[in-house]
N, C-alpha and C positions, 0 to 999 in steps of 0.2 A: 446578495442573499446571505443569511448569517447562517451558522453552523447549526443553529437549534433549528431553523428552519428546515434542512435537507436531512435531518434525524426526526422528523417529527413524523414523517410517513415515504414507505417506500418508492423510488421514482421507476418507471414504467420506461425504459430505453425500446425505440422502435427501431433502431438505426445505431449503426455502430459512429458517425457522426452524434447522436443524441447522449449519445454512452461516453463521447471525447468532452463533448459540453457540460454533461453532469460533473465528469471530472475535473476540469478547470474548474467550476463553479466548487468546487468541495476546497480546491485545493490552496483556491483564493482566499477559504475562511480558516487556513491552518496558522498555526501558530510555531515559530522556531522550537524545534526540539521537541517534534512529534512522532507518536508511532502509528502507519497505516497498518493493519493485519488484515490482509484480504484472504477471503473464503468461496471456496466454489469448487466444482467437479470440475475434471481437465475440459479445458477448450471454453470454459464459462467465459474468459476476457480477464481475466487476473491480470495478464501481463500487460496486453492491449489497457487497460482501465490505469495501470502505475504506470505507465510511460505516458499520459495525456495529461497525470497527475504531474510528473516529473519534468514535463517543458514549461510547467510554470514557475519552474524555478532556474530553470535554461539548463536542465539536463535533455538535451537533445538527443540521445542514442540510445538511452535504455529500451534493452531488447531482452527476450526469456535469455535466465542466468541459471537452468539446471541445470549443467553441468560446471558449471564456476562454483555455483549457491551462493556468493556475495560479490557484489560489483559497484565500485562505485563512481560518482557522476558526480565531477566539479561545475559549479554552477553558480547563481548568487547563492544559493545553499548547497549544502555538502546534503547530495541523495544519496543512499545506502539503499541499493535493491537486492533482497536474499529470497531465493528462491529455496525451499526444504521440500519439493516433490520427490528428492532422489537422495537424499540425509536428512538424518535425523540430527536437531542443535542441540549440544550437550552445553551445559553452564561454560564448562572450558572451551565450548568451541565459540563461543559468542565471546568470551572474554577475551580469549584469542584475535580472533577473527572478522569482528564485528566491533566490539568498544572502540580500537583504537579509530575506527573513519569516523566518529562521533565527535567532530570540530565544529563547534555551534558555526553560526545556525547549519541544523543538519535535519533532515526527514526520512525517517526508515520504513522502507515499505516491506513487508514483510507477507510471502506467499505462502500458502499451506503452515500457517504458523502453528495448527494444532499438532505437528509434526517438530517442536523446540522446546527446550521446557519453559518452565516461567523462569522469569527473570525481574530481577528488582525496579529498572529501570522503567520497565513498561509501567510501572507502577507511580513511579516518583516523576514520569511526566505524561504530557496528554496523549493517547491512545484512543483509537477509534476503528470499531469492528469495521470493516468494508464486506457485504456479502453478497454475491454476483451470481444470481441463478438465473439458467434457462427457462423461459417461457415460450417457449415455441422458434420457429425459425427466423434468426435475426433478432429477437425479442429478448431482453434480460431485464429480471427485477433486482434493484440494486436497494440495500441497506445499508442507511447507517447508524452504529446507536456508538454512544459513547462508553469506554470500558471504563473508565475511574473518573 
């Protein structure tokens, strides 16, 4: 399945299994030296959704990182998991703390990002909104649009 395909209309997860397969399925059509930004209210599956994304590149462990906010996971690619529920990312702290795990190929998933500021990078490679809302019990509608 191509990337325009699973941006073209939102998928309807019935099953936290259904939500692990959308994710391989998205993560299969990523490209080296990409930005996830995923959005959702706490308990939407942020984390659950970037760790299903993250074994497809043999990051096996990624688990919630608030209280770390950045973690990262050797793999065939270098994952970069930052979580910003509990900090706010300042330019210096991303320069800081975040550029130097950026050793191609590398995937940065990025939780509650509307909580960092912008940053040049997101810009000058491929980015893609990830948005994970509840639809009832067990039920999540998942989006994806591309940011640049």
């Amino acid at each position: 399945m191509s990337l325009e395909a699973l941006t073209k209309t939102p998928f309807l997860s019935l099953s936290e299994e259904e939500t692990g397969i959308f994710a391989k399925k998205l993560a299969e059509t990523l490209k080296p030296n990409t930005v996830l930004l995923l959005r959702g209210e706490v308990g939407a599956g942020k984390t659950f959704f970037s760790s299903h994304v993250a074994k497809n590149f043999g990051a096996d462990e990624l688990t919630s990182s608030s209280f770390a906010c950045v973690t990262k996971h050797a793999g065939r690619w270098n994952v970069i998991h930052c979580d910003f529920y509990r900090k706010r990312a300042t330019q210096s702290f991303f320069d800081t703390e975040i550029e130097p795990h950026l050793a191609t190929p590398w995937l940065l998933l990025i939780e509650w990002p509307e909580r960092m500021a912008e940053h040049e990078m997101i810009a000058g490679n491929e980015a893609l909104d990830v948005h994970i809302q509840r639809e009832g019990t067990g039920k999540r509608k998942i989006t994806v649009a591309r940011v640049n």
